[in-house]
KEKE-3310 file (N, C-alpha, C; in steps of 0.2 Angstrom, whole numbers, plus 5000, padded with zeros to 4 digits):
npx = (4728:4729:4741:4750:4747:4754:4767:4770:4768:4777:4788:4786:4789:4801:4809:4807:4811:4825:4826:4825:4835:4846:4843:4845:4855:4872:4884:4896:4912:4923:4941:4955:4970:4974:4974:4960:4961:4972:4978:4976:4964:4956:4957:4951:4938:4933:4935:4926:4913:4913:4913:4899:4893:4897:4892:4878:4871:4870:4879:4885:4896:4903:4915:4930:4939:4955:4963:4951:4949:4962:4979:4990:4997:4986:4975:4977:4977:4964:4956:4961:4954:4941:4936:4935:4928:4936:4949:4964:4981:4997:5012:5023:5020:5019:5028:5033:5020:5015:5026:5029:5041:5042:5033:5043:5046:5041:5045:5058:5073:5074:5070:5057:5052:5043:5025:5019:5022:5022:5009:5007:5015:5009:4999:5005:5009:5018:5014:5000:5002:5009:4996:4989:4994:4991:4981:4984:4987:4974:4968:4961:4967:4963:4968:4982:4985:4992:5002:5010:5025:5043:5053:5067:5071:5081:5089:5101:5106:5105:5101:5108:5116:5125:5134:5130:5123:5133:5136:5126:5113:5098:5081:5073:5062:5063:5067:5074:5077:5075:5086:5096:5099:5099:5111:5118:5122:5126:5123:5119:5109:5093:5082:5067:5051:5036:5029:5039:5046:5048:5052:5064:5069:5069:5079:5092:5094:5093:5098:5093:5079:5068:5057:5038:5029:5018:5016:5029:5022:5009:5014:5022:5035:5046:5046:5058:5067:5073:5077:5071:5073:5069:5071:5062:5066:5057:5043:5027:5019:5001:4990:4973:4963:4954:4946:4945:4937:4924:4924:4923:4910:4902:4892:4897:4896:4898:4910:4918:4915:4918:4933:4937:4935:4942:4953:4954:4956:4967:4978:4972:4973:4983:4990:4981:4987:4998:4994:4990:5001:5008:5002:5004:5018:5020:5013:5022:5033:5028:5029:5042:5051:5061:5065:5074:5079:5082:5099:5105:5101:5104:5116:5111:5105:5112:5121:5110:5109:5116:5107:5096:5099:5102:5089:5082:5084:5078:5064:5057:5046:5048:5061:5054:5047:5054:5059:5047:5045:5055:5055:5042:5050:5055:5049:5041)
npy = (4931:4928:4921:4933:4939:4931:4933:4946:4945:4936:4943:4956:4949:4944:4956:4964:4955:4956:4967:4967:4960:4970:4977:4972:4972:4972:4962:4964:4958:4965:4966:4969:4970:4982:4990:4999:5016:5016:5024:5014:5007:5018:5021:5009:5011:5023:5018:5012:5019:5026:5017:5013:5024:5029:5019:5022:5014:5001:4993:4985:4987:4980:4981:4974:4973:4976:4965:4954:4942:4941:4943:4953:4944:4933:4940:4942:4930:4924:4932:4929:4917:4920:4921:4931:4946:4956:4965:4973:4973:4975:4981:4975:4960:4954:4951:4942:4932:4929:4928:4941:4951:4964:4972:4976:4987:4998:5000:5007:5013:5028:5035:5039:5055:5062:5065:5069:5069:5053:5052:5056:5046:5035:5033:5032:5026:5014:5012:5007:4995:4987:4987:4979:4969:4959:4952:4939:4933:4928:4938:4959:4971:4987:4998:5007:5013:5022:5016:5021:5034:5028:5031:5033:5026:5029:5026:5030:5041:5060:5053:5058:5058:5049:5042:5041:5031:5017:5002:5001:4991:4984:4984:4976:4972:4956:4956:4954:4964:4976:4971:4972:4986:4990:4984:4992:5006:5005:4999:4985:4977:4967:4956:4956:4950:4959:4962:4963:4973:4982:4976:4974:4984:4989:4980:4983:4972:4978:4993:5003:5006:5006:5012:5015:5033:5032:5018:5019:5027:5023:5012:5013:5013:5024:5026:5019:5023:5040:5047:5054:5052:5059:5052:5046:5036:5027:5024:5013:5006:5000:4989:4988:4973:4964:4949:4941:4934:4937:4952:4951:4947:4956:4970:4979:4994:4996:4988:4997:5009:5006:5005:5016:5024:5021:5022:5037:5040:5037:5048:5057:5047:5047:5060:5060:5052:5058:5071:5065:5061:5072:5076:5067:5066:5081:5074:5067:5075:5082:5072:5072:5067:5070:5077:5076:5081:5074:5073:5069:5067:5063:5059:5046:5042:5040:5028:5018:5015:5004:4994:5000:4995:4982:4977:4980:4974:4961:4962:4971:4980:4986:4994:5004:5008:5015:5027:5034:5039:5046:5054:5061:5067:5076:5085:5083)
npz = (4838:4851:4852:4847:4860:4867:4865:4867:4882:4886:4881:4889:4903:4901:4900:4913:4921:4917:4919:4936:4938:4934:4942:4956:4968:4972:4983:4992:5000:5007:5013:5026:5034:5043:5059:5067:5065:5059:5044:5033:5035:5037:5022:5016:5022:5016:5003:5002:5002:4993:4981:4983:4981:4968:4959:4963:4974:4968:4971:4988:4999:5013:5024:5031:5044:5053:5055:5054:5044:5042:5039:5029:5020:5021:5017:5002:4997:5001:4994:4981:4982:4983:4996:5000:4993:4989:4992:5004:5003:5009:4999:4999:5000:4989:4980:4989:4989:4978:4970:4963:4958:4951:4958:4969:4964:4970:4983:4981:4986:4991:4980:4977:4982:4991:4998:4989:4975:4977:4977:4961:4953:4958:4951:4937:4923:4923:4934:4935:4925:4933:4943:4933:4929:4940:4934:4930:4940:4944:4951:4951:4949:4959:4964:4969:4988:5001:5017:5023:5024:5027:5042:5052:5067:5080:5094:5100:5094:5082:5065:5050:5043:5030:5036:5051:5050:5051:5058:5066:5073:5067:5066:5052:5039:5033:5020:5003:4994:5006:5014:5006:5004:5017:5020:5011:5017:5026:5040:5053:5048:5054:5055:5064:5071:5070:5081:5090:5093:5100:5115:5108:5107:5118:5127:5121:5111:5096:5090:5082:5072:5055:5053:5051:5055:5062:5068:5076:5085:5089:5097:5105:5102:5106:5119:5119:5113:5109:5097:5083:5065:5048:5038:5026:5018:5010:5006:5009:5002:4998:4987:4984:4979:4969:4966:4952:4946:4952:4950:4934:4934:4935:4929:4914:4914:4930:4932:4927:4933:4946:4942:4938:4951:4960:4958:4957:4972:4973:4974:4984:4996:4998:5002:5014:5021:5023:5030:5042:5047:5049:5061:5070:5070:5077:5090:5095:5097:5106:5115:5119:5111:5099:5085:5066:5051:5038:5027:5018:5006:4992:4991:4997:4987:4977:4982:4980:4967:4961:4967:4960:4949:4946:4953:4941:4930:4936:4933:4917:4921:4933:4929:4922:4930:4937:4929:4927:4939:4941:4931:4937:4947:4942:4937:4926)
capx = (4728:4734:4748:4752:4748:4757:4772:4769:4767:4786:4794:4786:4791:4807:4813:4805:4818:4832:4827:4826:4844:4849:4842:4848:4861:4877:4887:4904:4915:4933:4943:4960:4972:4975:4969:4956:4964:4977:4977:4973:4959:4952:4957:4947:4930:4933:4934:4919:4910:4914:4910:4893:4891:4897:4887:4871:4870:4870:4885:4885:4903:4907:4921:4930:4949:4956:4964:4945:4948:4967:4985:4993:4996:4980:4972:4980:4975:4957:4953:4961:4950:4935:4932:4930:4926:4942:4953:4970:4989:5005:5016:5030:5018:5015:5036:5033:5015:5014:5031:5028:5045:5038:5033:5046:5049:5036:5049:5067:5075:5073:5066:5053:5054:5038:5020:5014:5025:5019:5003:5007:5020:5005:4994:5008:5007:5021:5009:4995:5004:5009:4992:4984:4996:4987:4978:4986:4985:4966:4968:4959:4969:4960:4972:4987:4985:5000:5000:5014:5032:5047:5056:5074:5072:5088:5090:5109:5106:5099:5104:5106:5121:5126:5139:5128:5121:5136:5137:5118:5109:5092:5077:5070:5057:5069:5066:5080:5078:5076:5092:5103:5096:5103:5119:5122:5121:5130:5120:5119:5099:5091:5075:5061:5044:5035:5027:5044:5051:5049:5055:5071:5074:5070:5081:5092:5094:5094:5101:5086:5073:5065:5047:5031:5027:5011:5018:5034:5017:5004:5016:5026:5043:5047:5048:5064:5070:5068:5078:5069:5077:5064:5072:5058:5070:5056:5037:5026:5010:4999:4988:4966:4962:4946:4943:4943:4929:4919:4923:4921:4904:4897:4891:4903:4897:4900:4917:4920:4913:4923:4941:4939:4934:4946:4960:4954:4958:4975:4982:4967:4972:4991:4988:4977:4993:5004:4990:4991:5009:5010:5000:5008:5024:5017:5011:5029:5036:5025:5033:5048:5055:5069:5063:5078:5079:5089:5103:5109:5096:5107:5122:5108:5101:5119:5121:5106:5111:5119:5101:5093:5102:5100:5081:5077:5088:5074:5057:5056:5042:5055:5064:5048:5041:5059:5058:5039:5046:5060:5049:5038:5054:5061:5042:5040)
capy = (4936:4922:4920:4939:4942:4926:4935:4952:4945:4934:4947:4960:4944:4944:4964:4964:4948:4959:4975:4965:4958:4975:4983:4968:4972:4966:4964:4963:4960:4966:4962:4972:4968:4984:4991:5005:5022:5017:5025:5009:5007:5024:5023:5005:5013:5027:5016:5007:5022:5028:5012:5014:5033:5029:5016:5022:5009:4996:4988:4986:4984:4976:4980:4967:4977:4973:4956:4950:4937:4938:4949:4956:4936:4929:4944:4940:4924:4924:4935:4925:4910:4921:4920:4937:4946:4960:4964:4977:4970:4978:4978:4970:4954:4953:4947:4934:4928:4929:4930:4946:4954:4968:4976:4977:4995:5003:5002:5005:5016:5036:5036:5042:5060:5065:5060:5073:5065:5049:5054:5054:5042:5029:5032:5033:5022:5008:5009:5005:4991:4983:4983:4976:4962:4952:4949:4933:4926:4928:4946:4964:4979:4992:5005:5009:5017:5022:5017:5030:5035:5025:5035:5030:5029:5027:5026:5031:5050:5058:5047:5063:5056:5040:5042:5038:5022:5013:4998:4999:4985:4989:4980:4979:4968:4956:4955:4953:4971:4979:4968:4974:4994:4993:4984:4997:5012:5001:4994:4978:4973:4960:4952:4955:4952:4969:4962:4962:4979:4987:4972:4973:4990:4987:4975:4982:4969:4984:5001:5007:5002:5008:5011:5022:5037:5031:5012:5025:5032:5019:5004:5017:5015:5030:5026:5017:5029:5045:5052:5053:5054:5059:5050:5045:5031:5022:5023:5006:5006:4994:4988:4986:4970:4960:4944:4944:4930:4941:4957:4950:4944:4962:4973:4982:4999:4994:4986:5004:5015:5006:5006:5022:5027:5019:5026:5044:5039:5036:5056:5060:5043:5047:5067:5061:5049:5063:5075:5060:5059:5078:5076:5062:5069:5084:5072:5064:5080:5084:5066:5073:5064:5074:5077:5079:5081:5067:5079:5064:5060:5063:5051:5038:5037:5036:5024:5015:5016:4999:4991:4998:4991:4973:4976:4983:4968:4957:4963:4976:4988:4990:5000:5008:5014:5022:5031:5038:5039:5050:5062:5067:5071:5082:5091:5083)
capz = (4843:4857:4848:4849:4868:4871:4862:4870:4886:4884:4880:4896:4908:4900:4902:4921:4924:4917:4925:4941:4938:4935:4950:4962:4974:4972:4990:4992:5006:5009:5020:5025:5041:5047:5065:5067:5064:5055:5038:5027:5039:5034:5016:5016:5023:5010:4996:5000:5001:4985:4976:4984:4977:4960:4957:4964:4978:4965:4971:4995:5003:5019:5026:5038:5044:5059:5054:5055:5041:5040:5039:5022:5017:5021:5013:4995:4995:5002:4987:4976:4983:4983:5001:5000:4986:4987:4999:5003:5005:5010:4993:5000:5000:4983:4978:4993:4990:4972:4964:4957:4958:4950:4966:4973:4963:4974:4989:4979:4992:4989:4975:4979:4989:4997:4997:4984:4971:4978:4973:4954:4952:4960:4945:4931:4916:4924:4941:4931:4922:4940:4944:4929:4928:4944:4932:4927:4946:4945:4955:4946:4954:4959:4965:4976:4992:5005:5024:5028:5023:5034:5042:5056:5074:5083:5101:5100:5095:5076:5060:5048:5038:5028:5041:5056:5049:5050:5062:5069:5072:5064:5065:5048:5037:5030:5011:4998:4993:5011:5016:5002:5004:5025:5020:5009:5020:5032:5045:5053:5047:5058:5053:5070:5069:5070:5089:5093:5089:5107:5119:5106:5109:5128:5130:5117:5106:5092:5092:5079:5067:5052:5056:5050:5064:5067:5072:5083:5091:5090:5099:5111:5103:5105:5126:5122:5107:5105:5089:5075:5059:5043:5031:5018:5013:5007:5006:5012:4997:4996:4983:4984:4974:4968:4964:4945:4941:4953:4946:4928:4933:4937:4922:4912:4917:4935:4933:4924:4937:4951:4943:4940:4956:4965:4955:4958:4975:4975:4977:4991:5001:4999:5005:5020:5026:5024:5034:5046:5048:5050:5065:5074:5072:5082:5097:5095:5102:5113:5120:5120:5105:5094:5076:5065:5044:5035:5025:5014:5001:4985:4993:4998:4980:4971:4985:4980:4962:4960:4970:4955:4942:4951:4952:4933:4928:4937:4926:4915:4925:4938:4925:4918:4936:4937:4924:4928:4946:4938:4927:4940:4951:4939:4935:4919)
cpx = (4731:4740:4752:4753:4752:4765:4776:4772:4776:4789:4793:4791:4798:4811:4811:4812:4824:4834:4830:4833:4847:4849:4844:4856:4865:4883:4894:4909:4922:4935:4953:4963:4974:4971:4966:4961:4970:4975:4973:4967:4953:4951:4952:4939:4926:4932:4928:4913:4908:4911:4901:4890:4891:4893:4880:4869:4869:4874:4885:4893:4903:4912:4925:4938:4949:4958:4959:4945:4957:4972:4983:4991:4990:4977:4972:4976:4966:4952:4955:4957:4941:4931:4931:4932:4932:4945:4959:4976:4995:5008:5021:5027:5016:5021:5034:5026:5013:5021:5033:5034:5044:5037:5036:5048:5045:5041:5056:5068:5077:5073:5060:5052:5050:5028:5014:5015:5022:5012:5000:5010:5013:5002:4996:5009:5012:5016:5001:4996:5005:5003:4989:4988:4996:4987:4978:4986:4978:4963:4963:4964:4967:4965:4976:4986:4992:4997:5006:5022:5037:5051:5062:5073:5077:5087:5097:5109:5104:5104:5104:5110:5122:5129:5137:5125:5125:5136:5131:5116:5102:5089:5074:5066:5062:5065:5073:5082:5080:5084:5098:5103:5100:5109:5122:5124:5126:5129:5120:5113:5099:5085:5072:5058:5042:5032:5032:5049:5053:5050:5064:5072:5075:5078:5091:5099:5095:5094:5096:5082:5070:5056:5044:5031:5020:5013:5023:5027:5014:5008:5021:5032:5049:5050:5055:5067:5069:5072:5075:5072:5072:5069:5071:5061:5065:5047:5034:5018:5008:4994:4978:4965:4956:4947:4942:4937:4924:4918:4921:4914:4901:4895:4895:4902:4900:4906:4921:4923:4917:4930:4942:4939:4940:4954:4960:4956:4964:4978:4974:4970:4978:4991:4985:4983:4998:5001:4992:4998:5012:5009:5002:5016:5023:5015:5018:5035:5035:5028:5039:5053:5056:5067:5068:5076:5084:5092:5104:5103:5101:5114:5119:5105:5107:5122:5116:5107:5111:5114:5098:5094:5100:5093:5078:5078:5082:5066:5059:5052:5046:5057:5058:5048:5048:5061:5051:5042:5051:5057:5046:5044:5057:5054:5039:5031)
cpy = (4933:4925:4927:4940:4938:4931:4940:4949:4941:4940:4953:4956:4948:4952:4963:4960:4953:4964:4974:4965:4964:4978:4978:4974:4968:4967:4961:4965:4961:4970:4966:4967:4973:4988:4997:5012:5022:5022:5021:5008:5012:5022:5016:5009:5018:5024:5013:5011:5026:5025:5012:5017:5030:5024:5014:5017:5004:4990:4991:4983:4984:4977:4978:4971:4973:4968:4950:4943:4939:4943:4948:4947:4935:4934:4942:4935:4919:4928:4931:4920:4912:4919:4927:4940:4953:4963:4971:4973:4975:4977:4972:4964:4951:4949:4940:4930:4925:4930:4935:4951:4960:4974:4979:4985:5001:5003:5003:5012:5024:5036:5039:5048:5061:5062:5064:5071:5056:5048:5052:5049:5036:5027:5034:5027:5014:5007:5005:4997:4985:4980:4979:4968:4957:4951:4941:4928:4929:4935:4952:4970:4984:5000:5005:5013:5017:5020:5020:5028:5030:5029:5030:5033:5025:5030:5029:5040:5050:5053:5053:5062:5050:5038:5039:5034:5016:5009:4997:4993:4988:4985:4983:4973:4962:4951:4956:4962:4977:4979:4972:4983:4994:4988:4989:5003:5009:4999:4987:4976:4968:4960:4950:4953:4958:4968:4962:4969:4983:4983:4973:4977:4991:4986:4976:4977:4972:4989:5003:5001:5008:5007:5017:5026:5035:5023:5017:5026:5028:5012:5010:5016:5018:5033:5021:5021:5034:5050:5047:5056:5054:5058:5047:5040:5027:5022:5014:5007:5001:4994:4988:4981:4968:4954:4946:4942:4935:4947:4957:4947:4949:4965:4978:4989:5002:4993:4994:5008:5012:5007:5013:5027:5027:5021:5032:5045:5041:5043:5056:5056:5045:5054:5066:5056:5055:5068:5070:5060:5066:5077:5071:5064:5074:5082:5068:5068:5082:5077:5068:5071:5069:5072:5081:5077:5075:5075:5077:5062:5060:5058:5044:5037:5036:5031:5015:5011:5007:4991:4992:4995:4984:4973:4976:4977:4963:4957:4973:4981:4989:4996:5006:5013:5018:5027:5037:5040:5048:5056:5067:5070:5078:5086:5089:5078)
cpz = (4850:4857:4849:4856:4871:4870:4868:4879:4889:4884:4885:4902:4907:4904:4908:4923:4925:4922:4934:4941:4940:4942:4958:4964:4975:4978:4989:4998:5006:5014:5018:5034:5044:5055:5062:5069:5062:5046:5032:5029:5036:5027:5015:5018:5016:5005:4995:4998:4995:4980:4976:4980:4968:4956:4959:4968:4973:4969:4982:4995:5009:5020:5031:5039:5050:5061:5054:5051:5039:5040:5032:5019:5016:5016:5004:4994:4997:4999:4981:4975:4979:4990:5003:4994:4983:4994:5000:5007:5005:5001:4993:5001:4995:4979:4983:4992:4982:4967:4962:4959:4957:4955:4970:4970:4967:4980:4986:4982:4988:4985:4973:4984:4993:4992:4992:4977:4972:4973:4967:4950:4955:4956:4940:4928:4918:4930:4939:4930:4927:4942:4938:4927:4933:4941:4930:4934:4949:4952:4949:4952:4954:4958:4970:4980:4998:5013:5027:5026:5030:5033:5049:5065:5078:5092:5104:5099:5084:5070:5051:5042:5035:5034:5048:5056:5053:5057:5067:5069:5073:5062:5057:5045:5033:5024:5009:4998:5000:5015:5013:5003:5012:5026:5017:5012:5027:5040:5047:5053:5052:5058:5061:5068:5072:5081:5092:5096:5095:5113:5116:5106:5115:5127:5125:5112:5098:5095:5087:5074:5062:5051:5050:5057:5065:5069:5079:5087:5093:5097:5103:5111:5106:5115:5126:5117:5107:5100:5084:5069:5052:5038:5024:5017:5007:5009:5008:5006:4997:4989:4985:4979:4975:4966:4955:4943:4946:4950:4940:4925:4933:4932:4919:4916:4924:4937:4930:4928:4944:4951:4941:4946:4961:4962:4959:4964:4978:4977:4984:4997:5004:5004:5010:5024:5028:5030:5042:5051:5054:5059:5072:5076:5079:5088:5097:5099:5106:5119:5123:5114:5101:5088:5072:5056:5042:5028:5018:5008:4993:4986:4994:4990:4975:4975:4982:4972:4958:4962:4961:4948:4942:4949:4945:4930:4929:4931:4924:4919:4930:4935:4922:4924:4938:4933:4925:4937:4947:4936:4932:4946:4949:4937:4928:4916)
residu = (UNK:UNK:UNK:UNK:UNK:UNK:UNK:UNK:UNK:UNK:UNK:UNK:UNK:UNK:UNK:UNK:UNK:UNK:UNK:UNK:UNK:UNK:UNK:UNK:UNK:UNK:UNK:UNK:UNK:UNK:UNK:UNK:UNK:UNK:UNK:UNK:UNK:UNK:UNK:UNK:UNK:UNK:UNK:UNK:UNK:UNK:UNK:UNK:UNK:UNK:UNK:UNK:UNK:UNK:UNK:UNK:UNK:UNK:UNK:UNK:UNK:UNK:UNK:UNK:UNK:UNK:UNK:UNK:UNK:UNK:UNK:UNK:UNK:UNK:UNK:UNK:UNK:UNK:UNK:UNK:UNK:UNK:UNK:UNK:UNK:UNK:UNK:UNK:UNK:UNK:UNK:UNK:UNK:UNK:UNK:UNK:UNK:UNK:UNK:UNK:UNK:UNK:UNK:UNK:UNK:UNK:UNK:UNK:UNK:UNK:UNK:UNK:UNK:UNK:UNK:UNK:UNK:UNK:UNK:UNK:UNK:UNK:UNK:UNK:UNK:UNK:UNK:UNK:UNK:UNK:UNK:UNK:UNK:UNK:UNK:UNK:UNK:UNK:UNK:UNK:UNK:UNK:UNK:UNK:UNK:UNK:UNK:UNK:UNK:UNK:UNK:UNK:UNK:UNK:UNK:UNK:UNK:UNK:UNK:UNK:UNK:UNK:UNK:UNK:UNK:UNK:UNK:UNK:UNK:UNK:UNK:UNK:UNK:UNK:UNK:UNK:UNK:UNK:UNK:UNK:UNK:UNK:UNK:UNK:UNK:UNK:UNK:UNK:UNK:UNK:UNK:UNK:UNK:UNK:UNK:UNK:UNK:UNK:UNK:UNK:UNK:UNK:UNK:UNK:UNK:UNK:UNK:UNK:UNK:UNK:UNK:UNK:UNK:UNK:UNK:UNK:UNK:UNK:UNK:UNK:UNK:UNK:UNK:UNK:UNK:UNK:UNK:UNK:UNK:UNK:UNK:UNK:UNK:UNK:UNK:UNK:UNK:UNK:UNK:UNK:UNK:UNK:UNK:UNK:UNK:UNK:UNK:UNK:UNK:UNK:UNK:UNK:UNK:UNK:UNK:UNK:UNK:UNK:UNK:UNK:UNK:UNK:UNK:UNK:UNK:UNK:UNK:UNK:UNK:UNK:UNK:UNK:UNK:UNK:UNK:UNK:UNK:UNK:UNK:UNK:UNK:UNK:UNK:UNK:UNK:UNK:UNK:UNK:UNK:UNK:UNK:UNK:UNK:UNK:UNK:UNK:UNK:UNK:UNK:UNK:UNK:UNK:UNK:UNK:UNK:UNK:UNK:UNK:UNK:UNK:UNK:UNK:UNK:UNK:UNK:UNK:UNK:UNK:UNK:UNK:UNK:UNK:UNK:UNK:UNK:UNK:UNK:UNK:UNK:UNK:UNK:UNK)
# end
């Protein structure tokens, strides 16, 4: 009878321990660099809140924005480490920080038309693939979210044809890709840093820049420029990542219920930049700033042509997410 109750009494212990385990609180901090009211800022609170919901307050998120633990760079590589436990990066830092060429097909220049197609092309079968291949530098990807279409602000007057590119000097991010995209169109690119952007049109050291309209609104470009040209050229996504050996330790149903969630995401986050956007333009003209249509999107992508062949050439999901890029242009 001992012998029994000792048994009984093991194996009660035991399930409690588990239960316990289960019902622990697993906390998790991520950590982004953009400021408060930016879009990635929003889409960061949102995403925490979600993870919360879906997994029953199982799982508590921290969210640290506002450069607290670091810019785009640092971000990447302080999840990598595990000093925080997931994080949100720019795209364009993911070729410079990690290699991962790859990436660079989330900005190949109008390709992408608007942010309702965004939307689906983020959560198509090559964007998937993008993210699931951190996994090899000890990343999980969650999901791509947008921090705002780039559009052309020129101080000179609107920029509405290939024709009125030529010979600008135009601050822009200087990447390989970026570079070779505002030679073609014929501009003079020039590599600023972003604190820079509004002393050098002061001063002007540049005649335009390719911006977001919420940096135009936010940092008061727009007081040494005022035409705006909506040229789309080129979306700015980022990515949400984890920590893999963290993610890998939490219960599968868990690691389920978060990649799903943060997926379902990606069209809500993209649709609330573009709401965003909408609105900003609107106090853009209340500035006085000149809001003009770009005319030329079928010249800039047979322009662009010659870039993507170069790219696809670099990794195959280049080629893939132009292809899924492609489909949902045509409705397919």
């Amino acid at each position: 009878m001992r012998g029994i109750l000792a048994t009984a009494l093991a194996a009660a212990t035991a399930s409690l321990i588990a239960t316990s385990a289960i019902a622990q609180t697993i906390n998790i901090k991520l950590a982004h660099g953009s400021p408060r009211g930016h879009p990635n800022y929003v889409h960061a609170e949102m995403l925490a809140a979600e993870i919360e919901k879906v997994t029953n307050g199982r799982v508590k998120v921290t969210v640290f924005g506002d450069r607290q633990l670091g810019d785009d760079r640092d971000i990447i590589q302080i999840v990598r480490t595990g000093t925080a436990d997931a994080g949100y990066a720019s795209s364009v830092n993911f070729p410079l920080i990690l290699k991962k060429v790859s990436f660079d097909a989330l900005q190949l220049p109008g390709l992408v038309k608007s942010y309702d197609d965004l939307g689906k092309v983020l959560i198509s079968p090559a964007a998937i693939k993008l993210l699931d291949s951190l996994q090899s530098d000890g990343l999980v990807g969650l999901a791509f979210s947008e921090g705002g279409q780039r559009h052309f602000l020129n101080r000179n007057g609107p920029t509405q044809k290939i024709e009125d590119f030529k010979g600008l000097k135009t601050r822009i991010v200087p990447i390989a890709l970026h570079k070779a995209m505002w030679e073609r169109v014929g501009t003079n690119p020039v590599g600023i840093p972003y604190g820079e952007v509004y002393t050098s049109m002061q001063t002007k050291v540049i005649d335009a820049v390719e911006f977001n309209i919420s940096s135009i609104y936010a940092d008061k470009v727009y007081e040494q420029a005022t035409h705006v040209t909506l040229t789309g050229h080129y979306f700015w996504p980022g990515a949400f990542i984890f920590n893999k050996a963290k993610f890998d330790s939490m219960p599968k149903d868990i690691q389920d219920a978060i990649l799903k969630a943060s997926r379902a995401l990606t069209p809500v986050w993209t649709a609330h930049t573009k709401s965003e956007e909408n609105k900003q333009i609107a106090l853009l003209k209340d500035k006085g700033v000149k809001i003009y249509e770009f005319q030329d999107r079928a010249r800039l992508l047979q322009l662009m042509q010659p870039i993507f062949d170069e790219w696809s050439a670099k990794d195959p999901l280049i080629g893939e997410y132009i292809q899924d890029a492609k489909r949902v242009d045509q409705g397919s």
